[in-house]
N, C-alpha and C positions, 0 to 999 in steps of 0.2 A: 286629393279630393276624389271620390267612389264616383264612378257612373252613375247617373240619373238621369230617370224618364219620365214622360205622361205614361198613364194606363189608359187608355180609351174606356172613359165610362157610357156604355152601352150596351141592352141587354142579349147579348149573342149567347150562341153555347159555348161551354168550356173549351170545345174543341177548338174554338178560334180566337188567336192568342195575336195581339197587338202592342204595340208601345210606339210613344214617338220621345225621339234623341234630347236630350239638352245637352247645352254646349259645354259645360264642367267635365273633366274627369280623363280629361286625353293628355298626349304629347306635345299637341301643337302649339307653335311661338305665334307671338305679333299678332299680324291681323286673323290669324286664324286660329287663336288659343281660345278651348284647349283640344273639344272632343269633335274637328272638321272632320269628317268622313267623305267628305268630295276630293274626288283623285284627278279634277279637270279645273282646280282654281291656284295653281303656281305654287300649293304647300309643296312641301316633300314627300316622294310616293313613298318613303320609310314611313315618314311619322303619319300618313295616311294608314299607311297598314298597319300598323300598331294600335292607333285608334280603332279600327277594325274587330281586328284580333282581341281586344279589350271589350269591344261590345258583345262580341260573341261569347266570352265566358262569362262577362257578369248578368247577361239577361239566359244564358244557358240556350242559344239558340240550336237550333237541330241542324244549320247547316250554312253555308258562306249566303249572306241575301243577292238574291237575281238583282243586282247595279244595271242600271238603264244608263246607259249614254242618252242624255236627255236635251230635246231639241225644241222645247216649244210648241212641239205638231201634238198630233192626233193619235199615234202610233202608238198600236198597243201589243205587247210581245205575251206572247200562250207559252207561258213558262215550261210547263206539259209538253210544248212541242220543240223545243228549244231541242240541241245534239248536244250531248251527254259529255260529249269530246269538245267543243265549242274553247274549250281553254280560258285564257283571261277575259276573251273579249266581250264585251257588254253590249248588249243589239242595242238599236237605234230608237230610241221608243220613248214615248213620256205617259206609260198605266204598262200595268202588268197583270195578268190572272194565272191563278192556280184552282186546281181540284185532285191536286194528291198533297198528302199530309207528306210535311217536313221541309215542302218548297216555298222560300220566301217571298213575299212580292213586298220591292225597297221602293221608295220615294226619295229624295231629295232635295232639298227647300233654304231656301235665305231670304221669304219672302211671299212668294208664291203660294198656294193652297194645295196640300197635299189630302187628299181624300181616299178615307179605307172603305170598303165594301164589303157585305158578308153576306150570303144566302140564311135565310133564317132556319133551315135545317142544317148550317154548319158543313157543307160540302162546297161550297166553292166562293174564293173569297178574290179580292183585286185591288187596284190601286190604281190613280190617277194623280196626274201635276197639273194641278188648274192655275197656271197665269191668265193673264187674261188674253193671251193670245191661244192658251191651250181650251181655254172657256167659250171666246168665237169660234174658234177650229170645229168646237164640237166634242172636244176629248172624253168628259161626262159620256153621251150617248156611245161614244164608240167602245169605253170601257164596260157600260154594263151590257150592251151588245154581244164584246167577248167573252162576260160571263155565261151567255143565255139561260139565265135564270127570268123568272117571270120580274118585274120590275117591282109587282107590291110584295115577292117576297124578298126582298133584298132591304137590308139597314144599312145606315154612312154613318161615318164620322169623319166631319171635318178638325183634321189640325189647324195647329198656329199655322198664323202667316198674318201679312200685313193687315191690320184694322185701318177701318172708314176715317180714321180720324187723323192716318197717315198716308195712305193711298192717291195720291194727286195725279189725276189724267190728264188726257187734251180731251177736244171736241171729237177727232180720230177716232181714239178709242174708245167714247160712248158710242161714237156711229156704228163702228164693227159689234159690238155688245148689243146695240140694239135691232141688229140687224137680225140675228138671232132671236129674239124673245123682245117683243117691243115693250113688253109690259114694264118692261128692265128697269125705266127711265126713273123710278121710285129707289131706287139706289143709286142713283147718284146728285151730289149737291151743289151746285155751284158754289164759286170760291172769287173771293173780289180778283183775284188772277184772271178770271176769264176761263176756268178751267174749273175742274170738278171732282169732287171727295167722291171715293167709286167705292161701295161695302163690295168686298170681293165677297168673303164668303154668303154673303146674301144674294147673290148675283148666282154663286154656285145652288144654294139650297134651292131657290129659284128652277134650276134647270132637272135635276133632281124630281124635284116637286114637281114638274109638267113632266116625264117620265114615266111617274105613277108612286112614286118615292118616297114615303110619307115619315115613315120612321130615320129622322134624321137629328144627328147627337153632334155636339163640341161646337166649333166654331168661335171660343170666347177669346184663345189666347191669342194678343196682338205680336207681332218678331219684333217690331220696329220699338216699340213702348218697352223693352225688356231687355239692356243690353247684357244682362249676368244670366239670363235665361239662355239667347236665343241668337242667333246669326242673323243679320240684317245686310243686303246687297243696297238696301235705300238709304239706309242710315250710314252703314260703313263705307260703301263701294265695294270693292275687292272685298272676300273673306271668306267663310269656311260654311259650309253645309251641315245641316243635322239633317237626321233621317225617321221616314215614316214608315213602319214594318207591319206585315198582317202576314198571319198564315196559319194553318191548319196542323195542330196537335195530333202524332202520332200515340193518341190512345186508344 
């Protein structure tokens, strides 16, 4: 089976060049066949790397993707500042930003909302892991922060990640969501559990949108509703990661 991705349909310049991962077209067995690209969930760091390697010549990337060791926080790594020498290791961080063409800024997701960023003069683009703890955090603001671009020129597109119609919270974590943006409380639903259907990506656009955010794209595809698409951590438990890519074309 060939590699296969989303395009991000969004109207950016050519110069910024995006895709997000489907789960076809790798090495990997069992709960993480085929295309995991997460090197922190028990596959094998072979068939991780092969996966890898496989993405980079069928999308023709310009270069290995900046991999966030990703923690749930707020941390956002300036790819730009990052040491050259740095070797394998992947900073601790959940958004990334670039403003030199050829450097990738990765995402990874089995669940959670991955969000791309572009300046709409195509000089500086980013990404962010919006769970909902990376959502309370603030991660949103801090990533377009590190962009410092003006806020109404920047465009998004959200990835897949978990739909409203599979997202089940507590009381908890409406509290912490609405702690942040009270107006929130319109995405979320109560459920005869006693607990409540959370629109993540609507929760993001949300925060986006009070930012100054206005041009904001995708959002439709659900992980959970999709097992031949998509890596699910709610649905599966344990399993493999696809990835969300943006970055600036050396033309």
């Amino acid at each position: 089976m060939p590699i296969e991705w989303l395009t991000p349909r969004w109207p950016v310049p050519p110069k910024v060049r995006a895709l997000s991962t489907l789960r076809g077209g790798g090495v990997s067995t069992g709960r993480y066949a085929s295309l995991n690209l997460g090197d922190h969930v028990e596959d094998t760091p072979e068939a991780v790397a092969e996966n890898r390697r496989r993405l980079r010549i069928a999308a023709g990337l310009p270069a290995e993707p900046g991999w966030l060791a990703q923690v749930h926080g707020v941390g956002i790594a300036d790819l730009d500042a990052l040491p050259a020498d740095r070797g394998s290791s992947a900073p601790q961080a959940d958004g990334a930003v670039t403003r030199v063409p050829g450097r990738i800024c990765a995402i990874l997701s089995a669940d959670c909302l991955p969000i791309l960023i572009a300046s709409e003069r195509g000089d500086a683009v980013g990404a962010a892991h919006a769970g909902w703890r990376g959502l309370a955090g603030g991660v949103i603001e801090a990533a377009v922060r590190a962009l410092g671009s003006p806020p109404e020129s920047l465009l998004a597109w959200l990835g897949p990640a978990i739909g409203p119609g599979h997202f089940e919270v507590g009381p908890e974590v409406r509290e912490a969501l609405l702690r942040g943006d009270p107006g929130a409380w319109t995405a979320f639903v109560p459920n005869a559990r006693g607990r409540f259907m959370a629109d993540l990506p609507g929760l993001a656009r949300r925060r986006l949108e009070r930012l100054g955010i206005s041009r904001i794209y995708g959002g439709g595809e659900c992980t959970h509703a999709d097992s031949e698409r998509y890596f699910s951590h709610r649905r599966d438990g344990q399993t493999g990661r696809q990835a969300a890519l943006v970055w600036l074309d050396r033309i």
